[in-house]
N, C-alpha and C positions, 0 to 999 in steps of 0.2 A: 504494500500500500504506500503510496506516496505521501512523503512528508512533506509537502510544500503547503502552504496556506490553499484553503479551498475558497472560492467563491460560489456561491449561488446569487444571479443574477434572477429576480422574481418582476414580472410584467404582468401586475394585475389590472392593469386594466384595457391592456390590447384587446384591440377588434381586428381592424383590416391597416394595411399602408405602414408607415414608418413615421412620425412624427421628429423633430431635431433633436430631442432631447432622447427620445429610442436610439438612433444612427448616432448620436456622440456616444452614449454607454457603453454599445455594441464593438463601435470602432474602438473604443478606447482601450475595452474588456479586449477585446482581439491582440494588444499589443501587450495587452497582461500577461496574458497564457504563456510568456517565454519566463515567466519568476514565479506563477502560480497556477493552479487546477481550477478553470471556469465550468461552469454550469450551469445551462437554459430553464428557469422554470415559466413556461408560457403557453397559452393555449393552442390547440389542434392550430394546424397551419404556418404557426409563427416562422417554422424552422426553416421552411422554403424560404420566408420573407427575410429571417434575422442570417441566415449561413452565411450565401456574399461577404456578408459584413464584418462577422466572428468568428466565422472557420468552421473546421471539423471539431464541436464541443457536445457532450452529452444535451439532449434537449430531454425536459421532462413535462410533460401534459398537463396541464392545468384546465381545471373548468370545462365550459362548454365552446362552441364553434364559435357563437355570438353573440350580439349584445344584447337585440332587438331595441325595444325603447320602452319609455315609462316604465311602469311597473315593471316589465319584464327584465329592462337593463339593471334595475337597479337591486331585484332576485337575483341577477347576476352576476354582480360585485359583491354581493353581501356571499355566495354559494364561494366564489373563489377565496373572496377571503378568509373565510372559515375553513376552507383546503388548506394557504400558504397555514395559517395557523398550526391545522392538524400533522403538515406535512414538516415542522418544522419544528419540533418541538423543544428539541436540545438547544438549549443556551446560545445564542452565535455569539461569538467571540466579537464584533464589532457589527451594528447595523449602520450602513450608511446610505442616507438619504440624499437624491438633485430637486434640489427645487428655482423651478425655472422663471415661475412668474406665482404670484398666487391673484385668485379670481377675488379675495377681499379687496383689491385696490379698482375694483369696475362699481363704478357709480350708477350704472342700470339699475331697474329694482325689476325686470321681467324674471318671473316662474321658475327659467332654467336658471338665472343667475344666483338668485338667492336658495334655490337648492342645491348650486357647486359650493354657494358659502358655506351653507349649512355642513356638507362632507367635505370640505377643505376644513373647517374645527376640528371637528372630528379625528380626524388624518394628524392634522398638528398635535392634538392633545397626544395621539399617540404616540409621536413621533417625539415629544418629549419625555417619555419615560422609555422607550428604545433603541432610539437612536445614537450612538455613540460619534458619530461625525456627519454634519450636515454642510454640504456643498451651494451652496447658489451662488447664480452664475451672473447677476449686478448689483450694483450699492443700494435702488430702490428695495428690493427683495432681502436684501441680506438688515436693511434698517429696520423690515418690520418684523423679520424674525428674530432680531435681538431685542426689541420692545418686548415681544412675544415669550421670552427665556431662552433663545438659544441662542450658542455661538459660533456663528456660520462660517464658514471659509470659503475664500473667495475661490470661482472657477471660471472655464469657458467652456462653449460648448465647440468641441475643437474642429476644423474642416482640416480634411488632406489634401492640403493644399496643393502639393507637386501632381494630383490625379487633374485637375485643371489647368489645361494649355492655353494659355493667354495667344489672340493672332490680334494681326493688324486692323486697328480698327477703321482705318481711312478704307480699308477694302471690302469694308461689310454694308448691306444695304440698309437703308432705314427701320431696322426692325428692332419693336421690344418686346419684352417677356415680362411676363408677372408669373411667378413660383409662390405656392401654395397654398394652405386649407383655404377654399373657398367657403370661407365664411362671415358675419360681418363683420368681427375684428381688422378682418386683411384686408379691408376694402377692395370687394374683385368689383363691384358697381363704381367705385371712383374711380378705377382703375379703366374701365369703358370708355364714364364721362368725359377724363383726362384724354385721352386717346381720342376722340370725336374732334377734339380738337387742333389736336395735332395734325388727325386727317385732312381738316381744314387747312391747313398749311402747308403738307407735305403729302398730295393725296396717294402717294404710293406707299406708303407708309403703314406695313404692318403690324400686329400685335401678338401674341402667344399666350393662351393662358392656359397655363401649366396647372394643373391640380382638380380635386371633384370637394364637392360641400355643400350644405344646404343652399348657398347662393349660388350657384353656379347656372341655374337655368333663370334665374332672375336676371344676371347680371346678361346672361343671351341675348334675352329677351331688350333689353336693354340697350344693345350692342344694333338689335333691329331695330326698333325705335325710331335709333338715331341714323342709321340710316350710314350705319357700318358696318354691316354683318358679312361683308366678302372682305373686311379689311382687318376682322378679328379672328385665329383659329382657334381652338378647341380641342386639343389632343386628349384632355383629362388627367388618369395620375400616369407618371412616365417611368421607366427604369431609371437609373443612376446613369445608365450608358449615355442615353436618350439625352438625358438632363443636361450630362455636359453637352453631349451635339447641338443641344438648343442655343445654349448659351455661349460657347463658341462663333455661333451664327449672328447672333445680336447685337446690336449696336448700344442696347443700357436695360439695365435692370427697372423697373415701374415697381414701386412696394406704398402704397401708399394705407398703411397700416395703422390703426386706431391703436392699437398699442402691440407691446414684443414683451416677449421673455427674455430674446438675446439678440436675434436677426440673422437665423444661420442661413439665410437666401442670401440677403445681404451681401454677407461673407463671400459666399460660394461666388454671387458674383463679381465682388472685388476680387476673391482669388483668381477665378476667369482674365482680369482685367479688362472689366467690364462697369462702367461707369453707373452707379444709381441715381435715382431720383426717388425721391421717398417726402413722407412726410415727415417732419421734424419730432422726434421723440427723445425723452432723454436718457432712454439705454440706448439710442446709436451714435446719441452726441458723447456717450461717456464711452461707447466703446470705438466708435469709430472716425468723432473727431471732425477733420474735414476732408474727410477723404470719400463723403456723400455728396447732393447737393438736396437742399430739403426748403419746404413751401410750409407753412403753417398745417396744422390737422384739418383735411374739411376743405383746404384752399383747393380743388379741385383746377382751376384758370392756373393757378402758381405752377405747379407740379406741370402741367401740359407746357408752360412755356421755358420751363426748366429744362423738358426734353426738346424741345425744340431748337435751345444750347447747342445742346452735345450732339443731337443730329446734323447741325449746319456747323459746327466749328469744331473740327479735325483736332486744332492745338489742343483747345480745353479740355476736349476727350481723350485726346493720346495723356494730357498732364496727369485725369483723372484714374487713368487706364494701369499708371507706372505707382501713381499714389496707392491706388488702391489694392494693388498687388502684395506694397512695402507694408500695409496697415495689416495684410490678410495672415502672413505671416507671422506675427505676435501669435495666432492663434492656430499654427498647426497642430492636427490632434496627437502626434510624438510626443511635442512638448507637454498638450497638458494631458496625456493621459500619464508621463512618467512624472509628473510636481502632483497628480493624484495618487498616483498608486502607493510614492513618497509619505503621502500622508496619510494613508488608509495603514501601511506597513507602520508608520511611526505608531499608530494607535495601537492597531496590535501589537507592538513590544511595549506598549505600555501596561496592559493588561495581561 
């Protein structure tokens, strides 16, 4: 039997796809396994979606195939987590938690919201009598969990950075991308509005939108409307392969985002060197400085003529192209998966 520290990695609340905060664990678990024993516990299917990522590691079955909804989802989380419970029962030597954003700092008061707040307490209460080291990944999130009792450690949610080949961007045609969940946090409908009028300026002028989400046939529809719908495509969710191929091909990142946990599109597209336009938030201002270009929240007119920049002025996008490569790099997932594992190992020799 092997003597190395064992990890079990538990994904209680996967359904389908890869969220940023899943692909950094995964990746980061993946550069683990040369100093320790990893271990998948996740439900039917994961293994296909998580292997890519992690390697050849034991995968262990959790729960049922899915989530469904209301009632059903939430029999669901309550079934798994009395598994990890029952499955787990000996003492672990270190639990450690990523907390990436928490849904207490969303000022909505809709149904779904106030029922994430409600098991976001929950979670935390736990998380405070188990957890022996807790990760977040910005200063907003890391402030309210020390209000909260805990004392967090800073992290990133790391990108492989050298897997994206940055090309020339004077040589790419007027094309942007929007990557991810399609839903109304990510603004995939401003992301349209913005777009309509770029069309209006540059009517050859493409879009891409990357990902699936309960907004994503609104934001279509929307796309018709206005009376761009042969200048918007629609691929849905993409491989990893894919994903660079897109963004390779593009001329800037569109993220016009109501709030982040971290920005790993962001990233992926500065690592690209690939110029954004987002809206102004201040985990990208803390993380990424000025190596974005950003419109107020909501400025839908800002953001369209932001792109409009980087579409017509070759300098500004090559400057933003080299910036934003140098900024991407702070956060390759080598680095921060071994300043984590650094700390996960400190814990355990401490105990």
């Amino acid at each position: 039997m092997s003597s190395r520290p064992r990890f079990v990695l538990s994904f209680l609340a996967w359904s389908s796809g890869l969220s940023g905060g899943d692909r950094h664990l995964l990746e980061a678990a993946g550069r683990w396994r040369e100093h320790v024993d990893v271990a998948v516990l996740a439900p039917p299917g994961a293994d296909e979606t998580f292997g890519p990522l992690i390697g050849d590691v034991p995968f262990r079955k959790l729960g049922g195939s899915g989530f469904g909804a209301g009632a059903a989802l939430a029999l669901e989380y309550v079934r798994r987590a009395v598994e990890v419970a029952a499955r787990t029962q000996e003492r672990a030597d270190v639990v450690v938690a990523y907390v990436y954003h928490l849904v207490t700092q969303r000022r909505d008061v809709r149904v779904r919201t106030l029922w994430s707040k409600s098991d976001e307490r929950v979670a935390l209460a736990l998380l405070r009598r188990r957890a022996g080291l807790v990760f977040a990944s910005n200063d907003a999130t890391a402030t309210v969990l020390r209000a909260r009792g805990f004392a967090p450690v800073r992290t990133a949610v790391g990108v492989d950075v050298e897997s994206f080949r940055p090309a020339s961007l004077s040589l790419r045609p007027p094309r942007g991308v929007f990557i991810g969940r399609m839903a109304h946090s990510k603004g995939p409908t401003d992301a349209v509005d913005a777009w309509s009028r770029v069309v209006k300026d540059v009517p050859e002028a493409r879009l891409t939108m990357v990902g699936i989400g309960p907004e994503r046939e609104r934001a279509r529809e929307r796309a018709r409307q206005l009376g761009i719908g042969e200048s918007v495509e629609w691929p849905g969710f993409v491989s990893e392969t894919e994903k660079r191929r897109i963004l390779s091909e593009s001329r800037l990142l569109l993220a016009p985002s109501y709030e982040e946990g971290w920005g790993i599109a962001v990233c992926e597209a500065l690592a690209s060197s690939l110029p954004v336009v987002a809206y102004r938030l201040p985990v990208l201002d803390e993380l990424f400085d000025s190596a974005y270009l950003a419109a107020n929240v909501g400025d839908m007119e800002g953001i369209a003529e932001l792109a409009l920049h980087v579409l017509r002025d070759d300098a500004l996008a090559e400057r933003l192209a080299r910036q934003g490569r140098e900024t991407s790099a702070r956060y390759d997932v080598g680095r921060v998966a071994e300043q984590e594992l650094e700390e996960i190992m400190r814990r355990l020799g401490s105990r």
